[in-house]
N, CA, C and O atoms as a GROMACS GRO file, in nm:
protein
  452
    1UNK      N    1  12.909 -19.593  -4.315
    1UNK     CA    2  12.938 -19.670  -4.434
    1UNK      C    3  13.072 -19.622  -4.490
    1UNK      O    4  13.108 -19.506  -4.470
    2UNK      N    5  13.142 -19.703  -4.556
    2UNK     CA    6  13.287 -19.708  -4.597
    2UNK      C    7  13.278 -19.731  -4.732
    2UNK      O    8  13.215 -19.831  -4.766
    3UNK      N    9  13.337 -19.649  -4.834
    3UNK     CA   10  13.345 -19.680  -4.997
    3UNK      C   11  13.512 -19.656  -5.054
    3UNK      O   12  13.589 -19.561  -5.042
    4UNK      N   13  13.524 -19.783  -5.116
    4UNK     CA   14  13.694 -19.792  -5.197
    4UNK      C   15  13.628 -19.774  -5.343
    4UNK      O   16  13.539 -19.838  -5.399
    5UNK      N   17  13.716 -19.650  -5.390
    5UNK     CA   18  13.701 -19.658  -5.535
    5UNK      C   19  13.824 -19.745  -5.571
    5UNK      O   20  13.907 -19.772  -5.484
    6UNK      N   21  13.833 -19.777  -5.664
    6UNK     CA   22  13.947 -19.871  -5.741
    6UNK      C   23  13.962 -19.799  -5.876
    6UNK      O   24  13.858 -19.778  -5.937
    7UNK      N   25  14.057 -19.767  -5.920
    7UNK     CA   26  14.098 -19.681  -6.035
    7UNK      C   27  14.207 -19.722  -6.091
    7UNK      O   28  14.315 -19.705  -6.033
    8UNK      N   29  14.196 -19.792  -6.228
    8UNK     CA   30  14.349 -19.904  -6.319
    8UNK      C   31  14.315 -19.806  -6.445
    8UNK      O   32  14.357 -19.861  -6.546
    9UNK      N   33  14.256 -19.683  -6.474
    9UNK     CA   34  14.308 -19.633  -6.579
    9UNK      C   35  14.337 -19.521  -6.580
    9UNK      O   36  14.297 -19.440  -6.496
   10UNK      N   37  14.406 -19.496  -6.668
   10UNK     CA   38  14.502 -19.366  -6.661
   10UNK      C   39  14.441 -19.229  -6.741
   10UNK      O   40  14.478 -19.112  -6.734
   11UNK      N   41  14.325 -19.294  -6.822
   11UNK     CA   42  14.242 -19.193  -6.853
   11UNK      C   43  14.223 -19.053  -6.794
   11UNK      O   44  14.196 -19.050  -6.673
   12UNK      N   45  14.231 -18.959  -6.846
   12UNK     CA   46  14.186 -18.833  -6.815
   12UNK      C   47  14.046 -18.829  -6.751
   12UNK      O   48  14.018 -18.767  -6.649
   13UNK      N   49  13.954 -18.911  -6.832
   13UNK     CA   50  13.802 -18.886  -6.776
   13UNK      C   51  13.798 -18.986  -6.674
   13UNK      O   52  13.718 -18.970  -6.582
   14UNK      N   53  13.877 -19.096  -6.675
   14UNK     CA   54  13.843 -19.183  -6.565
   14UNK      C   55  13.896 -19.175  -6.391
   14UNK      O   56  13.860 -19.224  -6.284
   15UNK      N   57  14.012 -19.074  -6.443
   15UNK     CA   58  14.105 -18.992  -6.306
   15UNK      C   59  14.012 -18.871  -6.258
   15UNK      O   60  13.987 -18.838  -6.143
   16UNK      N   61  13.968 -18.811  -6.380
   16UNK     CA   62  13.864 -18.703  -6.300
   16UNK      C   63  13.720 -18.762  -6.288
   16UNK      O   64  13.630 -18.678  -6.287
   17UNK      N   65  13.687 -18.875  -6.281
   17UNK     CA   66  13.595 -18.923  -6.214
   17UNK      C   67  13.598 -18.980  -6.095
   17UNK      O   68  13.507 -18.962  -6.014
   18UNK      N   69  13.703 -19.057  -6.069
   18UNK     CA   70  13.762 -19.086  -5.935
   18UNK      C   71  13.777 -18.976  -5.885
   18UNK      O   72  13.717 -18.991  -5.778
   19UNK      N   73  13.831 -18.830  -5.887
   19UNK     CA   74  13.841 -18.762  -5.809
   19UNK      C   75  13.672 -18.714  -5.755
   19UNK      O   76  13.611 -18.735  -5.650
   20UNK      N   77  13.638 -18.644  -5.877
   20UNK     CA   78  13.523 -18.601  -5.837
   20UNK      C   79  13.360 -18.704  -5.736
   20UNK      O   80  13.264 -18.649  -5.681
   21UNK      N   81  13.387 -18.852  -5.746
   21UNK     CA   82  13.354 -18.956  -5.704
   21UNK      C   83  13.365 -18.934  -5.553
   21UNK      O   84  13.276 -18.903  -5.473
   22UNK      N   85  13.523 -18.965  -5.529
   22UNK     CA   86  13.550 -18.961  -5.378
   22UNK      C   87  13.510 -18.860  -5.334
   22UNK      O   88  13.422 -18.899  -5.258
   23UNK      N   89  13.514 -18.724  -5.324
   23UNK     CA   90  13.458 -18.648  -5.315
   23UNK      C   91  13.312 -18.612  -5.252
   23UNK      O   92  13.279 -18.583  -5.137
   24UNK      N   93  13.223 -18.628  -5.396
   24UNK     CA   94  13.098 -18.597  -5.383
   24UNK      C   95  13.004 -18.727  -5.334
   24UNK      O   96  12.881 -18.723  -5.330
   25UNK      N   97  13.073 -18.826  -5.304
   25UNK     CA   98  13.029 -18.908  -5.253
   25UNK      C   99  12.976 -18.824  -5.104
   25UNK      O  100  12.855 -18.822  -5.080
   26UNK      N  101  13.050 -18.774  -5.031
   26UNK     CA  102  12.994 -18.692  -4.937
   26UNK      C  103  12.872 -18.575  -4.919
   26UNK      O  104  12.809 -18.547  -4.817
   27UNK      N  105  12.866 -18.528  -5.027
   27UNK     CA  106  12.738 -18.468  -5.065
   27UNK      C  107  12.639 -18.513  -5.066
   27UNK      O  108  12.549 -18.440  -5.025
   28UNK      N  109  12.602 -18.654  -5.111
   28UNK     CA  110  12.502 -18.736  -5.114
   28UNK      C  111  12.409 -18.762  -4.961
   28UNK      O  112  12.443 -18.844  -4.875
   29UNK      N  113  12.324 -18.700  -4.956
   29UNK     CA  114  12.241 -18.722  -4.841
   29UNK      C  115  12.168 -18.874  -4.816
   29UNK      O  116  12.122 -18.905  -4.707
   30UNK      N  117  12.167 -18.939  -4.901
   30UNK     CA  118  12.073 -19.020  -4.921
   30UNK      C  119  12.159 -19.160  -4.860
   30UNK      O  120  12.101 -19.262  -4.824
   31UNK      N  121  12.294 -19.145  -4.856
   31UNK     CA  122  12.394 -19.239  -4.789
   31UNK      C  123  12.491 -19.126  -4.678
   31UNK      O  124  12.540 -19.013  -4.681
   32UNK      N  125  12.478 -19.237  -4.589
   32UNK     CA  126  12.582 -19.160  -4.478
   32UNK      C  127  12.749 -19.214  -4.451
   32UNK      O  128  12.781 -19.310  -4.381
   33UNK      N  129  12.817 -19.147  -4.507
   33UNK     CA  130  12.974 -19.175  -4.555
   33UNK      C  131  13.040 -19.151  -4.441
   33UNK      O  132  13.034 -19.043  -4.382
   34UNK      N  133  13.114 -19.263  -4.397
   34UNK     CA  134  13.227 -19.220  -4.258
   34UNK      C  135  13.364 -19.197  -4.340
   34UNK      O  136  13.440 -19.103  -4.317
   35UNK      N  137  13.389 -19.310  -4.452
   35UNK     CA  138  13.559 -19.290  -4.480
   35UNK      C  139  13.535 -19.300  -4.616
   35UNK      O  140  13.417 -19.304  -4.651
   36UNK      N  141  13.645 -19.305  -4.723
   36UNK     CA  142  13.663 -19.315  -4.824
   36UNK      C  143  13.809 -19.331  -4.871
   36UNK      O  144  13.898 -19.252  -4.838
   37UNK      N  145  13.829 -19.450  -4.958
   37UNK     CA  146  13.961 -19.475  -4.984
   37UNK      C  147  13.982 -19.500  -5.119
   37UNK      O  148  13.921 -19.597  -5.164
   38UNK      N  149  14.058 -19.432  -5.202
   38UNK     CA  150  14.116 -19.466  -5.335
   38UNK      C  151  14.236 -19.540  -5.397
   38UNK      O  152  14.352 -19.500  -5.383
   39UNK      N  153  14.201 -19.654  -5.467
   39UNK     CA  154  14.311 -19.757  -5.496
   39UNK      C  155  14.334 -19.728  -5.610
   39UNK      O  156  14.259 -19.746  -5.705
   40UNK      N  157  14.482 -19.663  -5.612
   40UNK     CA  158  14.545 -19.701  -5.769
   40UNK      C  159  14.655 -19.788  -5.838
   40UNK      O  160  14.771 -19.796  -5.796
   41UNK      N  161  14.617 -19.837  -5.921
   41UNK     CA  162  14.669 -19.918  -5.994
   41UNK      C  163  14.671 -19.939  -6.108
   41UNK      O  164  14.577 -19.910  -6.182
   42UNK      N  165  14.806 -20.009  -6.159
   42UNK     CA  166  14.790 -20.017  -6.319
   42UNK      C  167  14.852 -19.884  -6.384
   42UNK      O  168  14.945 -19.823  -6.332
   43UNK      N  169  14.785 -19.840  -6.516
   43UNK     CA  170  14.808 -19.666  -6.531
   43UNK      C  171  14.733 -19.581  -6.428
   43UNK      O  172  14.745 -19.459  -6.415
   44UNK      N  173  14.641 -19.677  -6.346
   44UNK     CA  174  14.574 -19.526  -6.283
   44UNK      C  175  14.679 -19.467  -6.172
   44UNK      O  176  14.664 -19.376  -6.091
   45UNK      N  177  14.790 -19.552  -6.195
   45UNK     CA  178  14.874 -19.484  -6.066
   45UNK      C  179  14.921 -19.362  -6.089
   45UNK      O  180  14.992 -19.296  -6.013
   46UNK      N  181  14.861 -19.317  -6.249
   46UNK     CA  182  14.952 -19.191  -6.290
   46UNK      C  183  14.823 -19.091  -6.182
   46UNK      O  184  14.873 -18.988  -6.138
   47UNK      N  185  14.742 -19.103  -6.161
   47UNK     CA  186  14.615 -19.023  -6.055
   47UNK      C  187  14.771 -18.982  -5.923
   47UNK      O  188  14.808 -18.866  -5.908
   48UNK      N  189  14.818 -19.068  -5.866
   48UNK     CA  190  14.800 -18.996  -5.713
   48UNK      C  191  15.007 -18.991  -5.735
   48UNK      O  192  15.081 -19.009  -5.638
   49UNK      N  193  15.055 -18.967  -5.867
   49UNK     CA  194  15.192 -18.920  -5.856
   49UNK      C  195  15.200 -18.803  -5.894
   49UNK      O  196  15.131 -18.750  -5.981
   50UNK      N  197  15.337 -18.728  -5.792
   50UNK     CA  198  15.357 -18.627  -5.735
   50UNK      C  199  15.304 -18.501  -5.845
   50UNK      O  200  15.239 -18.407  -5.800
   51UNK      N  201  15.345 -18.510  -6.034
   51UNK     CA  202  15.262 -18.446  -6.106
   51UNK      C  203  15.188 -18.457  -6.139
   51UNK      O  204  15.188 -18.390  -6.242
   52UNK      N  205  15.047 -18.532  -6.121
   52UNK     CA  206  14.933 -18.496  -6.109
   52UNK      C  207  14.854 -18.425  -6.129
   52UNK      O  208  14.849 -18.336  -6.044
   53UNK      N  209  14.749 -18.412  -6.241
   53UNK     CA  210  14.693 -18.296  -6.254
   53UNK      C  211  14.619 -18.283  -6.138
   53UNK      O  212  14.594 -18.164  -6.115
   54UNK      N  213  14.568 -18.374  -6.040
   54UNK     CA  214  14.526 -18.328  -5.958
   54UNK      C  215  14.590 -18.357  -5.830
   54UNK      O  216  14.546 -18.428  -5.740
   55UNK      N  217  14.669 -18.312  -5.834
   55UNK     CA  218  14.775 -18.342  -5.708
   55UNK      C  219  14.657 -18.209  -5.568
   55UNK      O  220  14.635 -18.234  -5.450
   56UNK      N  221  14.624 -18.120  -5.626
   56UNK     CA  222  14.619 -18.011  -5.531
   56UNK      C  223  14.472 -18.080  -5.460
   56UNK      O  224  14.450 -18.078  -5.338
   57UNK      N  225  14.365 -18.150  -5.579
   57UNK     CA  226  14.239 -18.184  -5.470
   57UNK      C  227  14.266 -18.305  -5.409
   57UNK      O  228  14.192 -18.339  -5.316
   58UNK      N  229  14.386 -18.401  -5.453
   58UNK     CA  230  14.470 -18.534  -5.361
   58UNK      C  231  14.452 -18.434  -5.212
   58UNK      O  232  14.373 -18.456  -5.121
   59UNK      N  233  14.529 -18.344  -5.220
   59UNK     CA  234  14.607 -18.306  -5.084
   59UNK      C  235  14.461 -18.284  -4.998
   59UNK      O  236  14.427 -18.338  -4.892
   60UNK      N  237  14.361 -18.150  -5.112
   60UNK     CA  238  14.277 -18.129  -5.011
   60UNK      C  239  14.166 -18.281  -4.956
   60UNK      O  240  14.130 -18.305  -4.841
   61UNK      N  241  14.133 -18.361  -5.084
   61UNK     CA  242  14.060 -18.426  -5.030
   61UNK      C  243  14.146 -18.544  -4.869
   61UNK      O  244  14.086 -18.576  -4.766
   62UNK      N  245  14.267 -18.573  -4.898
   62UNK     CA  246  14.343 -18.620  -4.750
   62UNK      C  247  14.308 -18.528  -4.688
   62UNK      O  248  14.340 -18.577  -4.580
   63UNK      N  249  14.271 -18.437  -4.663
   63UNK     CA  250  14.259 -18.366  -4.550
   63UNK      C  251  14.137 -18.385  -4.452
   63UNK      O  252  14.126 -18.344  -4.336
   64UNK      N  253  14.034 -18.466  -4.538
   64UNK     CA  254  13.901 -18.518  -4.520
   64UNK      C  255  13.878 -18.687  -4.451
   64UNK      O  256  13.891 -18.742  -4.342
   65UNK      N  257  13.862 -18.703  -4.509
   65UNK     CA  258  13.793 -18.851  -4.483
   65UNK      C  259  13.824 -18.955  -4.610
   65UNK      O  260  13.785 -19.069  -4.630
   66UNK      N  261  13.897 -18.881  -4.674
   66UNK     CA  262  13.950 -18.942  -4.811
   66UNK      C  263  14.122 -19.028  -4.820
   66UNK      O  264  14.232 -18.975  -4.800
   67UNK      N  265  14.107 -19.105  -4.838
   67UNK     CA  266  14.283 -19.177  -4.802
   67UNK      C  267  14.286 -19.242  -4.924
   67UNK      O  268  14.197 -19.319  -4.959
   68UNK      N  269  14.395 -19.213  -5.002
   68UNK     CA  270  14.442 -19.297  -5.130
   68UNK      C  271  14.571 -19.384  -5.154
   68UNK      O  272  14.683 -19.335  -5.143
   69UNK      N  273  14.557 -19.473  -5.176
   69UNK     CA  274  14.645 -19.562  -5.192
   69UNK      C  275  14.737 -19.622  -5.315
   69UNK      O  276  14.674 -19.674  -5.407
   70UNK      N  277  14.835 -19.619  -5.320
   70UNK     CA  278  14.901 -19.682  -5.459
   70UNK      C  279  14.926 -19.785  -5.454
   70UNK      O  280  14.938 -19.826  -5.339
   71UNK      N  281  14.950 -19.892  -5.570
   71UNK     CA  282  15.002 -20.043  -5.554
   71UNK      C  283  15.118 -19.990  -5.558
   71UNK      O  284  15.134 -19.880  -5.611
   72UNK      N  285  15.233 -20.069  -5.494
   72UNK     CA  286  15.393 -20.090  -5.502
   72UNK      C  287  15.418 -20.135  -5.666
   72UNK      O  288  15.486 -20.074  -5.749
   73UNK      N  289  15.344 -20.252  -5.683
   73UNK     CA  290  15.375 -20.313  -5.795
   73UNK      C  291  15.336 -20.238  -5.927
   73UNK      O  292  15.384 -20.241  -6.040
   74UNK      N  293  15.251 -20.184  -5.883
   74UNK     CA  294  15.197 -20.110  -6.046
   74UNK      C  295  15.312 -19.962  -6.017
   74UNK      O  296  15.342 -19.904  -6.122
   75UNK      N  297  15.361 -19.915  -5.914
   75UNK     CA  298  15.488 -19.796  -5.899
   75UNK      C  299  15.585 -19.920  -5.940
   75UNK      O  300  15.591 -19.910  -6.062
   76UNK      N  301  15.654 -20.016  -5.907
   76UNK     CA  302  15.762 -20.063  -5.974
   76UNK      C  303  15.751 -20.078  -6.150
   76UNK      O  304  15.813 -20.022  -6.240
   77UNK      N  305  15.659 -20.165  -6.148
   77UNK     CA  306  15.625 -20.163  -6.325
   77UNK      C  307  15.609 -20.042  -6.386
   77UNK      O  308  15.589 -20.040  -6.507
   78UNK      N  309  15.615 -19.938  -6.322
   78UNK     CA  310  15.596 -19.788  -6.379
   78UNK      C  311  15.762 -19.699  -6.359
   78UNK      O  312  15.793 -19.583  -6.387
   79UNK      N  313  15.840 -19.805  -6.302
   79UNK     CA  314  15.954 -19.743  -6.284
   79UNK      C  315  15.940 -19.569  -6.187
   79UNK      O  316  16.013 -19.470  -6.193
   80UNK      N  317  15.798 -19.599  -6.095
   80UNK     CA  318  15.805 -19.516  -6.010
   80UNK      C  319  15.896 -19.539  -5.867
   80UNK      O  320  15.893 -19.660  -5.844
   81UNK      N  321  15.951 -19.489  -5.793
   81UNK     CA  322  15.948 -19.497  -5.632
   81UNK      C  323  15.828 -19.393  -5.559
   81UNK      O  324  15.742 -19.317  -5.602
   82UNK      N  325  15.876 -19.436  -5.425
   82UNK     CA  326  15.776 -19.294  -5.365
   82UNK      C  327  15.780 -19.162  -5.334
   82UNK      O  328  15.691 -19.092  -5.286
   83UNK      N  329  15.898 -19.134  -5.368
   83UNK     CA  330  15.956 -19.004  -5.429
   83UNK      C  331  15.854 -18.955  -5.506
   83UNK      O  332  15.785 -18.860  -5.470
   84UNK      N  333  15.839 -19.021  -5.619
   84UNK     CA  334  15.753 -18.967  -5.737
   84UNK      C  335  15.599 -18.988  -5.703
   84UNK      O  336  15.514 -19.000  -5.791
   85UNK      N  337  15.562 -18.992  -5.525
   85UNK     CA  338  15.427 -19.052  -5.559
   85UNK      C  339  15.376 -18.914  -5.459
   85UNK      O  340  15.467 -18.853  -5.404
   86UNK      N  341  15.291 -18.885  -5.445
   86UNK     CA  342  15.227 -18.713  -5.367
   86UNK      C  343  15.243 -18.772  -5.191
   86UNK      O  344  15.181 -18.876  -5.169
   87UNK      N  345  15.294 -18.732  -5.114
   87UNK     CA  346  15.337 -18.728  -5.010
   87UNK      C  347  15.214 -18.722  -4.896
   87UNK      O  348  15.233 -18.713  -4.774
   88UNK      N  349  15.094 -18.729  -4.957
   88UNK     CA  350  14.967 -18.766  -4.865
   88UNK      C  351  14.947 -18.874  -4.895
   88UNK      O  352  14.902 -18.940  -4.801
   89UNK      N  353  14.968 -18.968  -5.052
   89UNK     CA  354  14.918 -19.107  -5.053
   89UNK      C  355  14.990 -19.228  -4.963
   89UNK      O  356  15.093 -19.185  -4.911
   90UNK      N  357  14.975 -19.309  -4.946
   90UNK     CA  358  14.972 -19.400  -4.858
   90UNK      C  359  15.029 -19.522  -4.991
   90UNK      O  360  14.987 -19.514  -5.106
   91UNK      N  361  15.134 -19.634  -4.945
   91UNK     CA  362  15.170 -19.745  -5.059
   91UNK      C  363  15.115 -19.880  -4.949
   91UNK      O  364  15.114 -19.903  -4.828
   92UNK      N  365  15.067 -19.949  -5.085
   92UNK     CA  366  15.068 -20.087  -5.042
   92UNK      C  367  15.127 -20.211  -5.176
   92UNK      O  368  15.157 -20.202  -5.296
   93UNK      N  369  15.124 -20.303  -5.092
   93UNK     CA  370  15.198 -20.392  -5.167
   93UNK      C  371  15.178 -20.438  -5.327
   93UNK      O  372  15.249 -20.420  -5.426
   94UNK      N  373  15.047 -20.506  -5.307
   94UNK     CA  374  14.963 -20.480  -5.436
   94UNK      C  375  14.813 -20.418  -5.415
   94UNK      O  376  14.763 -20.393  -5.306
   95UNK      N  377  14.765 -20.404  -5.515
   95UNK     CA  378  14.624 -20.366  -5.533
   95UNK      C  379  14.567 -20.447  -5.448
   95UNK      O  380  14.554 -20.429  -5.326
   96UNK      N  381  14.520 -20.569  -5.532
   96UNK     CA  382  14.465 -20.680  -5.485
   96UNK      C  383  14.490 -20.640  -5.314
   96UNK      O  384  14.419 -20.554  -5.262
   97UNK      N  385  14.542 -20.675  -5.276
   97UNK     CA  386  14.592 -20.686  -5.150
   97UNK      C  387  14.499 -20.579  -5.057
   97UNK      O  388  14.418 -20.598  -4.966
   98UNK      N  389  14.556 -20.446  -5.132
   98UNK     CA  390  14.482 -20.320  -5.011
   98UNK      C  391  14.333 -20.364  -5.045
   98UNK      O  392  14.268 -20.356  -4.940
   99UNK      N  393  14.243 -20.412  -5.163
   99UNK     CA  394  14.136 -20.349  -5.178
   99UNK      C  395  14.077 -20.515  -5.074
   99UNK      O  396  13.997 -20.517  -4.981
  100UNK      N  397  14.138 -20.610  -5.126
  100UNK     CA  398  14.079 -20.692  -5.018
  100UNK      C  399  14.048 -20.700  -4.834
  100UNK      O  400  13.962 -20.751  -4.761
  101UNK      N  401  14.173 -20.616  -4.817
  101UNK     CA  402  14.168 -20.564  -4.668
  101UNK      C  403  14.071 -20.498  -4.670
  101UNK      O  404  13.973 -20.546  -4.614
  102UNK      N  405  14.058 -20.363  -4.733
  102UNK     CA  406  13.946 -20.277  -4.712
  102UNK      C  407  13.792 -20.340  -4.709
  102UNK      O  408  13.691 -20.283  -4.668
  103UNK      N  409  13.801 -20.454  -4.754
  103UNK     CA  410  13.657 -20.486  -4.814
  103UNK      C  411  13.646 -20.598  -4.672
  103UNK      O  412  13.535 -20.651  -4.674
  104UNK      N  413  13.725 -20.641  -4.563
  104UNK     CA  414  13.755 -20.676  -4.538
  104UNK      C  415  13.675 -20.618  -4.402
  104UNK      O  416  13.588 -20.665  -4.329
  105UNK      N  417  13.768 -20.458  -4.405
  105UNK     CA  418  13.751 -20.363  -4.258
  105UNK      C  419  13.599 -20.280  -4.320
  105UNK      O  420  13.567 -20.171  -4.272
  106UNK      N  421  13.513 -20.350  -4.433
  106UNK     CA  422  13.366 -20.340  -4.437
  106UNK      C  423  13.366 -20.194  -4.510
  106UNK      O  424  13.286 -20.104  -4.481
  107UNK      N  425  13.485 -20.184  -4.625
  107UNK     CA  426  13.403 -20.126  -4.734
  107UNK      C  427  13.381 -20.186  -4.847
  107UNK      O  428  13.420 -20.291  -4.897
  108UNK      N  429  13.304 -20.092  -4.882
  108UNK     CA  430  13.162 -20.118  -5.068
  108UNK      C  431  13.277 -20.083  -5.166
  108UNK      O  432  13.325 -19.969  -5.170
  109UNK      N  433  13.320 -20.185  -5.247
  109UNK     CA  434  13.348 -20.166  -5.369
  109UNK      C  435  13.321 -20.117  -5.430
  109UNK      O  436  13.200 -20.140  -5.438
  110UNK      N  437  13.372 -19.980  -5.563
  110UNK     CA  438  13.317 -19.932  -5.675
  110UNK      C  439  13.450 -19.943  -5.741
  110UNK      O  440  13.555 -19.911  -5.685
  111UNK      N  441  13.440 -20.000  -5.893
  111UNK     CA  442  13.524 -19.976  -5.972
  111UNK      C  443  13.438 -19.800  -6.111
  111UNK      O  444  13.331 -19.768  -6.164
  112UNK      N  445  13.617 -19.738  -6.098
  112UNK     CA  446  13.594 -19.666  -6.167
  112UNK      C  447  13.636 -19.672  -6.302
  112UNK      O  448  13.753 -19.701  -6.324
  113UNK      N  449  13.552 -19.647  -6.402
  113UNK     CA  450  13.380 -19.556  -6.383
  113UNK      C  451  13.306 -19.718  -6.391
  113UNK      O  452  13.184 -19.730  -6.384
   0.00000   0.00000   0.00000
C-alpha cells in the first residue's frame, strides 16, 4: 500500500504532523506500507525548504521509503527557486498535478491534518 500526505499549511502543528505522519505511518502494524510521498504546497512549502525546522528528519526520512515533493508554482508564488528548496525533495509542476499522478500510480490520499 502507497500513502500521499498533502500539506498547504504552513502551520507549525500542521508541518510537524506531516512529518511525524509520514513517518509513523510505518510503525503501524495493522497496515502494510511500501512507499510514502509528501506534497507541498501553498505555505506548506515552507515544510521541505532548505531552512526548515525540519530539514534534518526531511533528509533522514528520504533515506526511507519517504519521497517529498514541492509544487513549482506554490515555490514561484513564494519567490522560492530550488536553491532554496532541501536537496532530497523532488519539484513538480503543480500540486494538483503530482498528487493526481500519485493517486494515479495507486496511492491513498490523506490531507494534512
Amino acid at each position: 500500500m502507497k500513502t500521499v500526505f498533502h500539506v498547504s499549511d504552513g502551520a507549525d502543528d500542521i508541518q510537524d504532523a506531516a512529518i511525524r505522519y509520514s513517518g509513523g505511518i510505518f510503525e503501524d502494524d495493522s497496515v502494510d506500507i511500501d512507499a510514502v510521498a509528501v506534497v507541498a504546497n501553498a505555505s506548506g512549502i515552507g515544510l521541505v525548504q532548505s531552512d526548515s525546522t525540519y530539514a534534518e528528519e526531511i533528509r533522514s526520512l528520504s533515506e526511507g521509503d519517504v519521497r517529498f515533493i514541492a509544487c513549482e508554482k506554490s515555490m514561484e508564488a513564494a519567490g522560492l527557486t530550488v536553491d532554496d528548496i532541501l536537496d532530497v525533495v523532488d519539484t513538480a509542476p503543480t500540486s494538483v498535478g503530482a498528487l493526481t499522478r500519485l493517486q494515479d500510480e495507486g496511492y491513498r490520499y490523506i490531507k494534512v491534518p
